[in-house]
MARMAR-887458 format. One record per atom (N, C-alpha, C): x, y, z. Coordinates in pm, whole numbers, padded with zeros to 5 digits, always signed. Layout:
// residues N
XYZ;...
END
This chain:
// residues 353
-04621-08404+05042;-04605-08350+04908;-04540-08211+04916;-04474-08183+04837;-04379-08075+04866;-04398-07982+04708;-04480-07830+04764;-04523-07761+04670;-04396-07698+04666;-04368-07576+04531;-04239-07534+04472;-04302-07455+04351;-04281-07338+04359;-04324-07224+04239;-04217-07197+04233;-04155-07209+04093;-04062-07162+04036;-04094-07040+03939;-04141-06889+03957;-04131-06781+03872;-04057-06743+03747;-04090-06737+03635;-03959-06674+03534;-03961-06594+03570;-03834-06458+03519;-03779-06341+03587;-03887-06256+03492;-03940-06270+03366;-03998-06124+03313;-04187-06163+03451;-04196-06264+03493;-04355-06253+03535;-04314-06160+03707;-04163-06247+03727;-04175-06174+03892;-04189-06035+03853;-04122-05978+03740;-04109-05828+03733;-04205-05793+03727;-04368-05826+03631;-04473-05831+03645;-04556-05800+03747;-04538-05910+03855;-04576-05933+04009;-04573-05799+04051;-04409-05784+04021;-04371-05663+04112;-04422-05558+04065;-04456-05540+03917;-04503-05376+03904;-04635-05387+03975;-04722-05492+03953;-04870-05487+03984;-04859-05419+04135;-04779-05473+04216;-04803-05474+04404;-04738-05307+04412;-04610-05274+04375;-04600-05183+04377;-04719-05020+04331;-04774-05079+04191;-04826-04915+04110;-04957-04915+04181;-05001-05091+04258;-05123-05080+04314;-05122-05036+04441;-05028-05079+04473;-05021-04992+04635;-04956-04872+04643;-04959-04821+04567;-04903-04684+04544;-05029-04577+04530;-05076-04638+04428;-05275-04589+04397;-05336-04572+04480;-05329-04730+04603;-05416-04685+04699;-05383-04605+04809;-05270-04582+04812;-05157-04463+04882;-05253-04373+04881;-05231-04319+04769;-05282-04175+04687;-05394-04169+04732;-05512-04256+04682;-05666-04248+04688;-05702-04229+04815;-05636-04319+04895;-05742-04334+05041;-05634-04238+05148;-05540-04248+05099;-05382-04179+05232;-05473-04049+05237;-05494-03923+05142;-05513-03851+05106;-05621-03795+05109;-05694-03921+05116;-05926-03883+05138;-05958-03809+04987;-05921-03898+04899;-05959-03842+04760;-06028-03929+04676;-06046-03852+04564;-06143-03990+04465;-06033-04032+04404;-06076-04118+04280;-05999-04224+04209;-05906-04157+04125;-05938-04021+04099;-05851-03939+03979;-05738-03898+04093;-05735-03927+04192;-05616-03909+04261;-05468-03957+04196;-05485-04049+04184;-05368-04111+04101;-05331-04100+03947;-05377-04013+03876;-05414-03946+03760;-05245-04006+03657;-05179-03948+03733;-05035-04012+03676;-04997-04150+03686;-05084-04255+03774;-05034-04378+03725;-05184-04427+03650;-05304-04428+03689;-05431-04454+03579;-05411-04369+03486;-05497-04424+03345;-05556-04400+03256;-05668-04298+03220;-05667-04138+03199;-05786-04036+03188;-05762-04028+03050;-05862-04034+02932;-05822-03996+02816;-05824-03865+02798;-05911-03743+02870;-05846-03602+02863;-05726-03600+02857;-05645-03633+02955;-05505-03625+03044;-05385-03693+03004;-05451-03809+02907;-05332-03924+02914;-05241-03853+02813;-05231-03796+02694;-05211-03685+02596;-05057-03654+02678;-05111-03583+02844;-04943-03508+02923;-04874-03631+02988;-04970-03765+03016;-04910-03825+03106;-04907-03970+03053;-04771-03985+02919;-04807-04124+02824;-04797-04255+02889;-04675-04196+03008;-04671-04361+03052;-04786-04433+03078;-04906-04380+03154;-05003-04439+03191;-05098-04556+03084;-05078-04539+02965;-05099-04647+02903;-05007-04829+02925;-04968-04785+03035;-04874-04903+03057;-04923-04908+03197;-04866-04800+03302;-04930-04846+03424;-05050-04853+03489;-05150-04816+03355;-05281-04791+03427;-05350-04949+03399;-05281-05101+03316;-05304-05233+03325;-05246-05272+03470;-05172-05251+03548;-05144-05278+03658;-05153-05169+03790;-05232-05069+03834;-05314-05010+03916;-05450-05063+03915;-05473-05149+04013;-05585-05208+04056;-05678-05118+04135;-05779-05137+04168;-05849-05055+04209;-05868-05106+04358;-05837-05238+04385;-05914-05271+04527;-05814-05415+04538;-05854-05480+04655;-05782-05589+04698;-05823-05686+04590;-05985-05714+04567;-06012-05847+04504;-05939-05790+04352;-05941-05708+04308;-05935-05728+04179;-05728-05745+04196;-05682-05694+04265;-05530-05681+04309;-05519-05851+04324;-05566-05927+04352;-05522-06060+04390;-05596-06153+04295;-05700-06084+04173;-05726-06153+04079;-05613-06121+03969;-05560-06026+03962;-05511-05931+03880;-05328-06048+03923;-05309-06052+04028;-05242-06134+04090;-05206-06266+04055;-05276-06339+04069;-05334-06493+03975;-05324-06482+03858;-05378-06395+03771;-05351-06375+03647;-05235-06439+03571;-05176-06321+03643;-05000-06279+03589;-04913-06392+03623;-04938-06447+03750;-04877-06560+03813;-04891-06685+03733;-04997-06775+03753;-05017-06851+03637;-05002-06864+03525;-05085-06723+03445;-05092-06741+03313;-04909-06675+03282;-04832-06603+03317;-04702-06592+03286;-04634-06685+03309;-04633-06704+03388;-04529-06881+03430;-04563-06946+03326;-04672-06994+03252;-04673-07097+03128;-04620-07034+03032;-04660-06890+02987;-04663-06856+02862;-04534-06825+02867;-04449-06756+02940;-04306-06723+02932;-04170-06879+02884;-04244-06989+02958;-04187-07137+02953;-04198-07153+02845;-04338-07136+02717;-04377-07189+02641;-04325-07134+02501;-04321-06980+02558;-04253-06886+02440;-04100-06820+02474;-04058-06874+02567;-03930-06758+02604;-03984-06624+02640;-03862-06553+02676;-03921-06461+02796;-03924-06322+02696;-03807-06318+02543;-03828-06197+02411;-03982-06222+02376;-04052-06343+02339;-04174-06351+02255;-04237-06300+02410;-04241-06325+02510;-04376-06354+02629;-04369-06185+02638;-04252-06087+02635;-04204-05989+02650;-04305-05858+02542;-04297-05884+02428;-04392-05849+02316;-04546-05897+02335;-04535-06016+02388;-04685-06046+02368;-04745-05943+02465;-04662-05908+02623;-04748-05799+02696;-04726-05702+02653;-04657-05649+02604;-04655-05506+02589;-04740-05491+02490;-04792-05561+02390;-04899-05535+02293;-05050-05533+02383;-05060-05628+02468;-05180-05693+02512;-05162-05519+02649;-05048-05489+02649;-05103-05349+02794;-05066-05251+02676;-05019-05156+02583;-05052-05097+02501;-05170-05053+02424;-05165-05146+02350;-05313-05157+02278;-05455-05151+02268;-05475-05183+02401;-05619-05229+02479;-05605-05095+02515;-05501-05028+02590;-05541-04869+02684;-05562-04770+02579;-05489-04774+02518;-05472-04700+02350;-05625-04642+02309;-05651-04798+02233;-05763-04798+02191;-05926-04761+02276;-05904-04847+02378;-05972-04754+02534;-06005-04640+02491;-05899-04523+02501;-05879-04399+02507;-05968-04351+02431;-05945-04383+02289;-05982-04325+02151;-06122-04350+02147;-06172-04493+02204;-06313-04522+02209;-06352-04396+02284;-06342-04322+02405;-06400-04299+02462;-06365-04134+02461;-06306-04053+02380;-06296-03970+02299;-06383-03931+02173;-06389-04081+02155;-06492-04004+02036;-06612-04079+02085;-06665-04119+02156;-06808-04092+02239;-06792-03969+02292;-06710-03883+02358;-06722-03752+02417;-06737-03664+02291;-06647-03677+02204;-06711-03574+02091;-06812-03582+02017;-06885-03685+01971;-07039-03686+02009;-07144-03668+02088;-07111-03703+02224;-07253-03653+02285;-07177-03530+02319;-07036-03453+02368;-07036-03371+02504;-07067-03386+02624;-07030-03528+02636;-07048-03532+02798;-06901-03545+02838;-06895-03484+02927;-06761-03434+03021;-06734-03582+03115;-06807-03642+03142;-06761-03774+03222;-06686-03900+03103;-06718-03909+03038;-06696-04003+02914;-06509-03945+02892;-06510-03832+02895;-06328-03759+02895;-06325-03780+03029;-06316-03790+03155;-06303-03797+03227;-06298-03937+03303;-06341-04071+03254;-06348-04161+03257;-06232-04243+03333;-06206-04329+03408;-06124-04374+03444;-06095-04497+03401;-05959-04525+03287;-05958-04695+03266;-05819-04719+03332;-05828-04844+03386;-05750-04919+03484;-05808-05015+03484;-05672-05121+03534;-05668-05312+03574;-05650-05366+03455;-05657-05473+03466;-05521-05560+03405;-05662-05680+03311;-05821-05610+03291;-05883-05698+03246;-05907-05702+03103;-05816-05627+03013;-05719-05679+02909;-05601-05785+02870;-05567-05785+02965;-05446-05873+02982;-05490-05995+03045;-05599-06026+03099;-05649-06144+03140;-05731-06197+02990;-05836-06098+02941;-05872-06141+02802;-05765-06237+02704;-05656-06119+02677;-05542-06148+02638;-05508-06292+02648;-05433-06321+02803;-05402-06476+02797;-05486-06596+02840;-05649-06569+02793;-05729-06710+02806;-05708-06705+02587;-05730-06650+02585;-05684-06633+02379;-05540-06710+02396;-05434-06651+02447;-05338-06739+02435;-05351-06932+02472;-05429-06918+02601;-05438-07043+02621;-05527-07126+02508;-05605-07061+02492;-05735-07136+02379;-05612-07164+02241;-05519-07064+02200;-05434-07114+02071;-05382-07261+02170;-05264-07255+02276;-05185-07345+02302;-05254-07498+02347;-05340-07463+02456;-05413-07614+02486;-05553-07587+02517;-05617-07576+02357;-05752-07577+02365;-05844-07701+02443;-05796-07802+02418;-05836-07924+02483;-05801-07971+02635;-05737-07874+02723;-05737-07937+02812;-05880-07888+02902;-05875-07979+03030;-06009-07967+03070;-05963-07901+03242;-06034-07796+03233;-05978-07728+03402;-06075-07794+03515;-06047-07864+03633;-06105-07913+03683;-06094-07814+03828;-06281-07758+03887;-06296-07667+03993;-06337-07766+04082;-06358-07739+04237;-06410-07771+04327;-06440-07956+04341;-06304-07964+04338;-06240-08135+04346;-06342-08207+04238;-06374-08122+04128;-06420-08223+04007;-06551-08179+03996;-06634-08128+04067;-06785-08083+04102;-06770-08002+03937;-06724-07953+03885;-06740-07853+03777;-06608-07859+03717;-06601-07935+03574;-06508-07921+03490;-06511-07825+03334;-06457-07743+03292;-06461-07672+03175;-06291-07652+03109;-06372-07662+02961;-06235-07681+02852;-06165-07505+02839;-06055-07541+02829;-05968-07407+02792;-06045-07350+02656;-06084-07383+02595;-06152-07324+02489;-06257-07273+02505;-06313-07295+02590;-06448-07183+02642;-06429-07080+02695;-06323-07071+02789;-06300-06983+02831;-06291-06824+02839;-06270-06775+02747;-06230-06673+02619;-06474-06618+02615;-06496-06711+02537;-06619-06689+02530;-06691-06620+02663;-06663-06721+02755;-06773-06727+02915;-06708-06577+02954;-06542-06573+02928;-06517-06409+02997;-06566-06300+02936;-06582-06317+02791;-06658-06200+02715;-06772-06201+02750;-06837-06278+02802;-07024-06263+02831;-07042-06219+02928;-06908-06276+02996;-06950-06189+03148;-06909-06038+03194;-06848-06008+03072;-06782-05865+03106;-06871-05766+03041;-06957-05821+02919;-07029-05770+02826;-07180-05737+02927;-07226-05834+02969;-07309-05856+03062;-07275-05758+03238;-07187-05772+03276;-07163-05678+03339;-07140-05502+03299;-07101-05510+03235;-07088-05355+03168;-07205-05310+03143;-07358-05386+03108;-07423-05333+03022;-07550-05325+03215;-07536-05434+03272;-07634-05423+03369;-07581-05363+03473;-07443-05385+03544;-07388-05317+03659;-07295-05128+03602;-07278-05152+03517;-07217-04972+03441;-07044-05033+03436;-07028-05119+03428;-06844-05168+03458;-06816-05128+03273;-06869-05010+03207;-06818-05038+03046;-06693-05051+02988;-06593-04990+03159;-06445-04968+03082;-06369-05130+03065;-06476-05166+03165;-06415-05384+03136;-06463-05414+03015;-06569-05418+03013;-06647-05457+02887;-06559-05363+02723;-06519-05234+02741;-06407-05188+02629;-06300-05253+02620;-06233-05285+02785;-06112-05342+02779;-06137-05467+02727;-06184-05555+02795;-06219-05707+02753;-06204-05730+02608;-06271-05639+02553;-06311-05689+02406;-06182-05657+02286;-06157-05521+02391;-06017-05492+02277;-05875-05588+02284;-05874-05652+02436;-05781-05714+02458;-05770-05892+02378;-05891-05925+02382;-05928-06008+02328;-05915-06035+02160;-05928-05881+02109;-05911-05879+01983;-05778-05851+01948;-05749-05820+02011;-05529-05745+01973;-05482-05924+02022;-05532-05964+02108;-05456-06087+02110;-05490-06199+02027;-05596-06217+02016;-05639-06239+01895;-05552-06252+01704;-05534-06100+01696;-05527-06093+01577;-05363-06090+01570;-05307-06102+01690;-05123-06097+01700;-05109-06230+01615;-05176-06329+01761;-05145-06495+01707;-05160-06517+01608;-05300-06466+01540;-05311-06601+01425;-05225-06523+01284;-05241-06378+01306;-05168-06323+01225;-04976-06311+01185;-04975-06241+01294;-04805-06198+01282;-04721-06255+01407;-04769-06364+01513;-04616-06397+01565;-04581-06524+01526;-04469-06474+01516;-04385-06592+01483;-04336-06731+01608;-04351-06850+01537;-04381-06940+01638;-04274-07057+01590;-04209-07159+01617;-04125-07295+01604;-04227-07385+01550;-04178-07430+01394;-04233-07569+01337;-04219-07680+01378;-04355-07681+01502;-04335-07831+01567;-04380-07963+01477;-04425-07906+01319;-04445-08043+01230;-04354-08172+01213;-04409-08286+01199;-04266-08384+01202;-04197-08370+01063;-04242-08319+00965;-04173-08271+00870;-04090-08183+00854;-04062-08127+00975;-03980-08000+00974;-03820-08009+01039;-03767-07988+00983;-03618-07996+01027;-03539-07844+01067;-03434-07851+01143;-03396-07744+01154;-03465-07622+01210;-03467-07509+01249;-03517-07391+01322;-03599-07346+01270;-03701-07355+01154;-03777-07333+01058;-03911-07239+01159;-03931-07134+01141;-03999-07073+01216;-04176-07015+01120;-04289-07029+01159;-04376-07021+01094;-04415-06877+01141;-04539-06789+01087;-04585-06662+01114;-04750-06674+01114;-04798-06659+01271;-04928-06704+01284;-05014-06819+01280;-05046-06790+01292;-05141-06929+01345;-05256-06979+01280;-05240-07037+01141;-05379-07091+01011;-05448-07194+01087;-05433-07259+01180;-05558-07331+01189;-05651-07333+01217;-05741-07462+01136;-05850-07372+01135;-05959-07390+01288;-05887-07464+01382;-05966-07436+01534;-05912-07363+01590;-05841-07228+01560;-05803-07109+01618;-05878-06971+01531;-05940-07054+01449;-06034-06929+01385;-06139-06855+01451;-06164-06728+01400;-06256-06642+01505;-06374-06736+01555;-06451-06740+01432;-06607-06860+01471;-06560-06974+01571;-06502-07034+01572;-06388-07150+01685;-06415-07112+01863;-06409-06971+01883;-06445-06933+01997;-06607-06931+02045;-06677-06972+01974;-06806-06988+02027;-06881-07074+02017;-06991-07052+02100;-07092-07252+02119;-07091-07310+01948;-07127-07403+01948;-07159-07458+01781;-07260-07403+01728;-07372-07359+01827;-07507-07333+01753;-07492-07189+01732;-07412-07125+01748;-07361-07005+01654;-07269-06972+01581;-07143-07046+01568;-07054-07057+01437;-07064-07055+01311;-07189-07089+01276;-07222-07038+01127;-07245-06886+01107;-07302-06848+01185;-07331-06694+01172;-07170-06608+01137;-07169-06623+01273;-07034-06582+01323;-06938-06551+01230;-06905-06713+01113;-06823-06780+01025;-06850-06648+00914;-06963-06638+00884;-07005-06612+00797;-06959-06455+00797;-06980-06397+00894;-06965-06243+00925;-06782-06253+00937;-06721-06317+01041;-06589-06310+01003;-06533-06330+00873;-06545-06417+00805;-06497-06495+00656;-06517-06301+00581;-06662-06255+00653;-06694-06170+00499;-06575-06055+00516;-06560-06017+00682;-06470-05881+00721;-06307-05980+00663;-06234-06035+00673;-06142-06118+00640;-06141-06101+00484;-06233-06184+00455;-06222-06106+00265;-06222-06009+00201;-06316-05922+00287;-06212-05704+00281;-06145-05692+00320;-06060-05772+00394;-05954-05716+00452;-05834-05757+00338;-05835-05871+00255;-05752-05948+00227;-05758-05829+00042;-05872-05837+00011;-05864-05785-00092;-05820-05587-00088;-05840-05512+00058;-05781-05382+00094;-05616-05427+00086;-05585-05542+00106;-05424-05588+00109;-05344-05555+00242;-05474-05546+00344;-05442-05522+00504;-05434-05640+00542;-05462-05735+00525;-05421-05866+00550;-05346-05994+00455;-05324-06080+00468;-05219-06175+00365;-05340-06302+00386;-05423-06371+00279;-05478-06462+00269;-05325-06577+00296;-05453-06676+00384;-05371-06847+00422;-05389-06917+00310;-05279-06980+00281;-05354-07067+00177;-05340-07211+00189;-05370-07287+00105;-05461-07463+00169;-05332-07485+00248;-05195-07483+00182;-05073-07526+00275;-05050-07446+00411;-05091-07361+00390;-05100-07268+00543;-05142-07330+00646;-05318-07346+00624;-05412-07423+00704;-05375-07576+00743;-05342-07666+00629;-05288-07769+00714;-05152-07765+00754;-05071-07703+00725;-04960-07665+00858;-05010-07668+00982;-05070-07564+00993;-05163-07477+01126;-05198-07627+01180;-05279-07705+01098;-05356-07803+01154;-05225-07942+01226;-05155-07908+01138;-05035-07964+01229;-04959-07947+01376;-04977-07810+01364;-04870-07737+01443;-05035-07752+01588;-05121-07779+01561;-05196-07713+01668;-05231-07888+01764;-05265-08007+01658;-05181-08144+01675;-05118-08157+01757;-04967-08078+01703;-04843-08123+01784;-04835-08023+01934;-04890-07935+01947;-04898-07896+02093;-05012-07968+02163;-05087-08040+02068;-05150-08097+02201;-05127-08221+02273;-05024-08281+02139;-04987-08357+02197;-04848-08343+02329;-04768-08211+02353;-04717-08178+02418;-04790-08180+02530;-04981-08150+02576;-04994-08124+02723;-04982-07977+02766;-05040-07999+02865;-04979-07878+02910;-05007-07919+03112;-04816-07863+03101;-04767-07888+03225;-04813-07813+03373;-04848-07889+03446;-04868-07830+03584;-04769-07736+03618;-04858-07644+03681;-04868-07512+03720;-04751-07486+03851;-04757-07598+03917;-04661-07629+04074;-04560-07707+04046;-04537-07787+03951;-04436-07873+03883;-04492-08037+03975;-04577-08016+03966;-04623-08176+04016;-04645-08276+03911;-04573-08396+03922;-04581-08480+03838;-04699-08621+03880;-04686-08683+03777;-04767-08820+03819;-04877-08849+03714;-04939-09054+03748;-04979-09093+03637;-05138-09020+03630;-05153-08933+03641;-05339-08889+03660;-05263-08767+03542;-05142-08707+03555;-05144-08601+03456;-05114-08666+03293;-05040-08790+03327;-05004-08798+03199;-05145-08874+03124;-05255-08916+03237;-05372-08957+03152;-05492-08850+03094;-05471-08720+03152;-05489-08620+03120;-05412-08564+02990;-05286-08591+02965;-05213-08535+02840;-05265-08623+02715;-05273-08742+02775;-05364-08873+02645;-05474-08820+02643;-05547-08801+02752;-05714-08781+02662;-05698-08628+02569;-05609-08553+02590;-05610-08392+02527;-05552-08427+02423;-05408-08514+02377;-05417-08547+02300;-05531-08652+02155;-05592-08693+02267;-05679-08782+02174;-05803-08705+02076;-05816-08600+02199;-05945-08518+02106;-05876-08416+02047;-05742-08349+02045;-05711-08283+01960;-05716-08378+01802;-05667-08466+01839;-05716-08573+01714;-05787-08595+01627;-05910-08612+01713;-06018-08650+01668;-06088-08504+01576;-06048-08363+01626;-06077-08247+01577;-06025-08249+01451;-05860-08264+01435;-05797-08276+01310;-05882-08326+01216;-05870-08471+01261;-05958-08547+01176;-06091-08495+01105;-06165-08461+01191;-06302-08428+01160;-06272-08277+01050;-06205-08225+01107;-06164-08074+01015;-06106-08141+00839;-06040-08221+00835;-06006-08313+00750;-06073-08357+00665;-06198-08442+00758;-06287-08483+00660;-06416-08380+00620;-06396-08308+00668;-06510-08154+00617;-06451-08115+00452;-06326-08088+00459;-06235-08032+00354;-06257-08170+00269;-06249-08296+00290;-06239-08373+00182;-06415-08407+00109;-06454-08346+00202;-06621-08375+00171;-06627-08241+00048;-06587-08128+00090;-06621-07989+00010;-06568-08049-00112;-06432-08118-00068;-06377-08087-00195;-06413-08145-00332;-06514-08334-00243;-06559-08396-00353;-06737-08346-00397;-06792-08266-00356;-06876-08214-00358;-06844-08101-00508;-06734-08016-00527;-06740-07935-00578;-06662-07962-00705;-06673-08137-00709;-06547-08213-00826;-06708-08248-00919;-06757-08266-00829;-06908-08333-00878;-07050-08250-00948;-06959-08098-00907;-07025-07984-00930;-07052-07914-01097;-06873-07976-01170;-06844-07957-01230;-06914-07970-01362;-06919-07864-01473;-06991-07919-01581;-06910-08003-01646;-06913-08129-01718;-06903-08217-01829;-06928-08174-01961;-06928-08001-01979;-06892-08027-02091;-06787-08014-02210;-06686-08047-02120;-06539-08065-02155;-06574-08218-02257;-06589-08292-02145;-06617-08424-02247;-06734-08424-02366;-06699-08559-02465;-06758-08512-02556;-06944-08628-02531;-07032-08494-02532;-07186-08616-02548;-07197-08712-02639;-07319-08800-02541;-07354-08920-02644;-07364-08895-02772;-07442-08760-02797;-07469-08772-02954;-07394-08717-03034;-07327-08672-02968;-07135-08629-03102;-07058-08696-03130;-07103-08828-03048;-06970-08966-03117;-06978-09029-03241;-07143-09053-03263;-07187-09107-03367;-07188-09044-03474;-07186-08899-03436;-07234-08831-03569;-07073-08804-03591;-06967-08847-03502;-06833-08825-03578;-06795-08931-03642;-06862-09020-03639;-06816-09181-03670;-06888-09185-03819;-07010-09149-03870;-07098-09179-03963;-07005-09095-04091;-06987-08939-04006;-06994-08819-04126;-06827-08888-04142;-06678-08943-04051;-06611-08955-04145;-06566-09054-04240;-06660-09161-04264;-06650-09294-04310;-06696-09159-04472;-06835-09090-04499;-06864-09049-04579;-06783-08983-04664;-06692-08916-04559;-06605-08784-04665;-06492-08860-04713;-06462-08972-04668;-06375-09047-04673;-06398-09147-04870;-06528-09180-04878;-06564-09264-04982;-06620-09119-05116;-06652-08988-05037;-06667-08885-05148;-06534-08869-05249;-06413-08884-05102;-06307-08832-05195;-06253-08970-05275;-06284-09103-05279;-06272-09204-05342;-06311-09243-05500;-06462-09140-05489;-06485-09161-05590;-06485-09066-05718;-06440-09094-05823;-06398-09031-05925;-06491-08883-05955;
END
């Protein structure tokens, strides 16, 4: 069998900043016999970052150590190779620079104004670095593109859906931050998660893979409704969840910071999310054969079956709230008769002389 990685050119560039700004860091840190603020100009200090802006860019790719350098590694490798194929290399191009922007940005500011509340000098002094924004980032991308496929570990011993994914990394970063002290993952994680998040379903623009659609017809975000916030978590908490998102979403919509979906939106969305699954999603090494394409049928089948079921929720509300309706538009039993009696009467008053 004959393996073959074919790279797009924006992920090698990727590759390359990571190996370079990381081995450059550890140049600095260890060449030198210094601590971590050694490298001050390629990490992230929110005192500092103010003189030194680039670092909101290179401080997602300065790793701190080998494992995280060769997780950080994998990342970019994998998850760029699809997403660049899937979006072209202008959209894949925007999607990082938002997902390494944003997350350090916001980082910063979090942890600025914890220092100007308590006054603690370590909180400004803080070090954020690595790329565990940008990993947040593209399991969100994967959960929009092929929520249904199923990742298979340790020759089958342990299988899990792309749609969990997203969840299990927030618990574990949340959970780490709070018991081991890792908080700048647990900031990053969450912000990255949310900027990528709110790109997709909101403002990028994506190709109408509906069969109704002709011509280059390009849609903006992503209405469906299994890419909704509540969507990312177990079932036995989606109501909550639903409930608390739906309410921040409806201030948002009525502040006019956001653009309400409307019913044609959502089943678009519910189309468009359909038709990528029925696309699959293609191996990673370019290996072909009949075990993948029975893998693209079963992902297609339960994207299906989701439609469906989302389908019949909406047709249930909808006859529920037909049934809701008062009747008293129509006219009651006892106003027919009494219209029938009184005009035979006025009728024989005016008859008679």
């Amino acid at each position: 069998m004959q393996w073959r990685i074919s790279i797009p050119p924006l992920t090698r560039g990727l590759l390359l900043l990571l190996f370079v700004f990381s081995v450059t860091y550890q140049l600095l840190r260890h060449g030198y016999n210094v601590d971590r603020t050694s490298g001050s100009w390629l990490i992230l200090i929110p005192q500092w970052a103010l003189f030194t802006p680039w670092v909101y860019v290179t401080a997602t790719y300065s790793e701190q150590n080998v494992v995280t350098i060769f997780i950080a590694g994998a990342t970019i490798l994998f998850g760029g190779k699809y997403l660049e194929r899937a979006w072209g290399t202008l959209e894949f191009g925007k999607f990082i620079l938002l997902a390494t922007l944003v997350p350090n940005f916001v980082a910063s500011l979090i942890y600025v104004f914890l220092f100007a509340i308590s006054r603690n000098d370590d909180l400004a002094l803080v070090v954020i670095q690595g790329s565990v924004a940008l990993q947040g980032a593209f399991l969100v991308a994967f959960k929009q593109l092929v929520p249904e496929h199923t990742v298979t570990i340790l020759n089958g011993a342990v299988k899990v859906r792309v749609k969990h994914f997203p969840s299990v990394f927030l618990a574990a970063n949340t959970l780490s931050g709070i018991i081991l002290g890792t908080d700048t993952a647990l900031v990053l994680a969450w912000v990255g998660f949310m900027t990528s998040w709110t790109y997709l379903r909101f403002y990028k623009l994506q190709p109408d893979l509906s069969t109704a659609s002709t011509g280059n017809n390009q849609l903006r975000g992503d209405a469906s409704e299994t890419f909704a916030f509540a969507y990312f978590w177990p079932d036995a908490v989606q109501p909550p969840i639903a409930a608390i998102s739906d309410g921040i979403y409806n201030a948002l919509v009525a502040l006019r910071v956001c653009t309400p979906f409307s019913v044609e939106d959502v089943q678009v969305g519910n189309e468009q999310a359909t038709a990528r699954g029925e696309g699959g999603l293609p191996t990673l090494l370019n290996q072909g054969g009949d075990r993948h394409g029975k893998n693209k049928q079963e992902e297609a089948d339960r994207r299906r079956a989701i439609a469906l079921k989302a389908l019949d929720q909406r047709l249930s509300a909808a006859s529920a709230s037909k049934k809701q309706q008062p009747s008293a538009s129509q006219p009651s039993p006892s106003s027919g008769p009494v219209e029938a009696t009184t005009s035979p009467t006025k009728a024989d008053s005016e008859d008679q002389p």
